[in-house]
C-alpha positions as a Markdown table, in Angstrom:
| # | Residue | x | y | z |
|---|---|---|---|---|
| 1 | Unk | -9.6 | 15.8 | -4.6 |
| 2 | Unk | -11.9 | 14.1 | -2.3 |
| 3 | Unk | -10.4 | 11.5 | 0.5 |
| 4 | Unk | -12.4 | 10.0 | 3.3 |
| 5 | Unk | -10.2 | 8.2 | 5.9 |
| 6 | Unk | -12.6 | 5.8 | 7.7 |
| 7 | Unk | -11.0 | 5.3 | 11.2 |
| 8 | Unk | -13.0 | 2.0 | 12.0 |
| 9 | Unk | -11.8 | 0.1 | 8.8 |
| 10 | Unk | -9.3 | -2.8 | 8.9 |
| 11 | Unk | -7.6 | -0.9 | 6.0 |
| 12 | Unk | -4.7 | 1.4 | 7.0 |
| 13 | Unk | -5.1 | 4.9 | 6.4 |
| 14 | Unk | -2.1 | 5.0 | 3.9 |
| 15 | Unk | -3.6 | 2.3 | 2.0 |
| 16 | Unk | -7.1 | 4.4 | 2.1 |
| 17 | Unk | -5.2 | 7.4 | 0.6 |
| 18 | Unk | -3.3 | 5.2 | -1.8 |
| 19 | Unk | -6.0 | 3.7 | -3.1 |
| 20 | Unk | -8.6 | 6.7 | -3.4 |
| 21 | Unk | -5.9 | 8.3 | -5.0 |
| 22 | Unk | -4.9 | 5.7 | -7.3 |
| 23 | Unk | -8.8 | 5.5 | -8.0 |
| 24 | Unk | -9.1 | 8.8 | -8.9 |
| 25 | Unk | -6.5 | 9.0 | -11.1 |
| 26 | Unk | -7.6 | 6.0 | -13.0 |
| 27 | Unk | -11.1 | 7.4 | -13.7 |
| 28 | Unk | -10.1 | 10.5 | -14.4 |
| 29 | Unk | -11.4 | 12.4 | -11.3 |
| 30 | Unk | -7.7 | 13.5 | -11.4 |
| 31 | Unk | -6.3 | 14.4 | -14.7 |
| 32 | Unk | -2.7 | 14.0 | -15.8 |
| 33 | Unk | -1.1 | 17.0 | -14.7 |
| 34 | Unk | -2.9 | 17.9 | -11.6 |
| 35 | Unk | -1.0 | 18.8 | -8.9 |
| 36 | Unk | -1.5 | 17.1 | -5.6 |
| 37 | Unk | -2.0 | 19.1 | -2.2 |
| 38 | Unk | 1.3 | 18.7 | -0.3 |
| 39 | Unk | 2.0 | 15.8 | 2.2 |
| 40 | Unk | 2.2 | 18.7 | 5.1 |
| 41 | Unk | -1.4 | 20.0 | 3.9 |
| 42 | Unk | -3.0 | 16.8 | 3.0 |
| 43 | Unk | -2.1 | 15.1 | 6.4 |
| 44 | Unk | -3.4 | 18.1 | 8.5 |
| 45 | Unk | -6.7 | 18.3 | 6.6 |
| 46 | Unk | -6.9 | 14.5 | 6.8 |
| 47 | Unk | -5.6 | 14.5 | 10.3 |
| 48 | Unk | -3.5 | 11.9 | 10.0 |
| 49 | Unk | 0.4 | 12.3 | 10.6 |
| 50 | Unk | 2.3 | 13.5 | 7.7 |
| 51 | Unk | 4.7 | 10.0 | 7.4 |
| 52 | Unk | 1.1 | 8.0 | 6.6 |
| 53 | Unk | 0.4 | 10.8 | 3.5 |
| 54 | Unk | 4.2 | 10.3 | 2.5 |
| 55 | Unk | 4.0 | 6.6 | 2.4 |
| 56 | Unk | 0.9 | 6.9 | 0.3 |
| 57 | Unk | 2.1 | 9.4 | -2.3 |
| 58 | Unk | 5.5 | 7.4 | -2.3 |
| 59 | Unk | 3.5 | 4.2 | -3.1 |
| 60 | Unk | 1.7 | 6.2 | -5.6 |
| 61 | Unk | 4.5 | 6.8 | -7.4 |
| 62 | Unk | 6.3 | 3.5 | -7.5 |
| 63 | Unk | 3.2 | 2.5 | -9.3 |
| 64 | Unk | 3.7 | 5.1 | -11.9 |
| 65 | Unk | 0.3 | 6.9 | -11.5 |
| 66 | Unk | 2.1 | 10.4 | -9.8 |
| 67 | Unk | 5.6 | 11.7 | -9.9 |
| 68 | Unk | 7.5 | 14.3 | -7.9 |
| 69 | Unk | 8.8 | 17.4 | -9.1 |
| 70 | Unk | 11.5 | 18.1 | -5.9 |
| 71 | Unk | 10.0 | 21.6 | -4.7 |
| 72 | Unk | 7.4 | 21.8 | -7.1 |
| 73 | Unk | 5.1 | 19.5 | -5.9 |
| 74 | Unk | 3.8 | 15.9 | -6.8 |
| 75 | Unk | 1.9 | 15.7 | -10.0 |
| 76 | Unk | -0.7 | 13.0 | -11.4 |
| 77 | Unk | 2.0 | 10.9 | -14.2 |
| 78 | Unk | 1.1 | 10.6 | -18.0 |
| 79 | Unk | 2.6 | 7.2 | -16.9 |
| 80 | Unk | -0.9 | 6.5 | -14.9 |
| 81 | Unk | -2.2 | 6.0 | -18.5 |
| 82 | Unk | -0.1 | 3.3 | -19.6 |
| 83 | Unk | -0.7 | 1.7 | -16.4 |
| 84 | Unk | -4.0 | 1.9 | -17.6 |
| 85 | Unk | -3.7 | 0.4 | -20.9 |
| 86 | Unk | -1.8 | -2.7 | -19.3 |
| 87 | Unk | -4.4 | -3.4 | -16.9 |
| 88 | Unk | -6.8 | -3.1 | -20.0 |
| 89 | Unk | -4.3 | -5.9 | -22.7 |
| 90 | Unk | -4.4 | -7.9 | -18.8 |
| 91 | Unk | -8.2 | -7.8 | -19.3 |
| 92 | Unk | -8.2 | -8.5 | -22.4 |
| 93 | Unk | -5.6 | -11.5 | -22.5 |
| 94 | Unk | -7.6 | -13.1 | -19.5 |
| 95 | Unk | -11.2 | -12.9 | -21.4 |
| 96 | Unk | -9.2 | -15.0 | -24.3 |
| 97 | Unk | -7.5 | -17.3 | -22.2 |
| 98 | Unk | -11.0 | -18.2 | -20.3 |
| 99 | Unk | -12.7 | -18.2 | -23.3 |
| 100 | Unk | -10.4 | -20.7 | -24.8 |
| 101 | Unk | -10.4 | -23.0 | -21.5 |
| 102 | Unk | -13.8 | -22.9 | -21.7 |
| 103 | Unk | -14.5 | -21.1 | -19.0 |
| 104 | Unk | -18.2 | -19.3 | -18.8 |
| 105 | Unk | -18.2 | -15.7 | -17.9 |
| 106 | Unk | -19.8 | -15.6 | -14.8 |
| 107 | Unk | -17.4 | -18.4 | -13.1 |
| 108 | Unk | -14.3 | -15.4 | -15.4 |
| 109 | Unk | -15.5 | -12.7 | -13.5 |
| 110 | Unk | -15.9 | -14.5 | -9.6 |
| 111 | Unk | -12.4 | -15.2 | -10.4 |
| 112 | Unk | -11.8 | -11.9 | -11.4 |
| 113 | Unk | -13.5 | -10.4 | -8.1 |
| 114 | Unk | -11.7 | -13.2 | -5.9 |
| 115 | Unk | -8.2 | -12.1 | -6.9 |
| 116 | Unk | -8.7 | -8.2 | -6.4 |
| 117 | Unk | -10.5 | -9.1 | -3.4 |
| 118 | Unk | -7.3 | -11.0 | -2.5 |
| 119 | Unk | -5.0 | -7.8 | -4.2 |
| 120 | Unk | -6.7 | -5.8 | -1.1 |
């Protein structure tokens, strides 16, 4: 797992974990099952303090993409697929909808960029 924490961004570091996590997960750079390194272990080789990891992983799993296992560790979910496939019927809904209104696919997709941009 490879996380870059970019100390000059107006981006919190938890969000930066969260997110390259979460990115990960979703394109399959982490596959369901894999275990995460532990908040201690992550935060010391991130050197950031261990609350920022735990808010990221906690994050994480309120979104359904990892779950945690008490002692065992924190695992990448099965859910994170489904979240997947939502995001996908979302996509998919959306292209009909504009499609229907009439709406060309360039204008769809600055739309599209303007509300993730917005999402960050």
């Amino acid at each position: 797992m490879q996380i870059d924490i970019d100390s000059s961004s107006a981006e919190p570091p938890y969000e930066q974990v969260r997110g390259q996590i979460a990115r990960q997960i979703i394109d399959h750079t982490l596959a369901v099952g894999t275990r995460l390194p532990t908040v201690r272990a992550l935060a010391a080789d991130l050197g950031i303090a261990v609350n920022t990891v735990a808010r990221s992983y906690r994050e994480l799993e309120e979104a359904g993409l990892v779950e945690t296992r008490g002692r065992a560790g924190t695992y990448v979910s099965a859910a994170g697929e489904s979240a997947r496939a939502a995001v996908q019927r979302a996509a998919r809904e959306y292209a009909a909808n504009a499609t229907a209104l009439g709406i060309g696919r360039d204008e769809a997709l600055r739309m599209i960029e303007a509300a993730l941009d917005e999402a960050r």
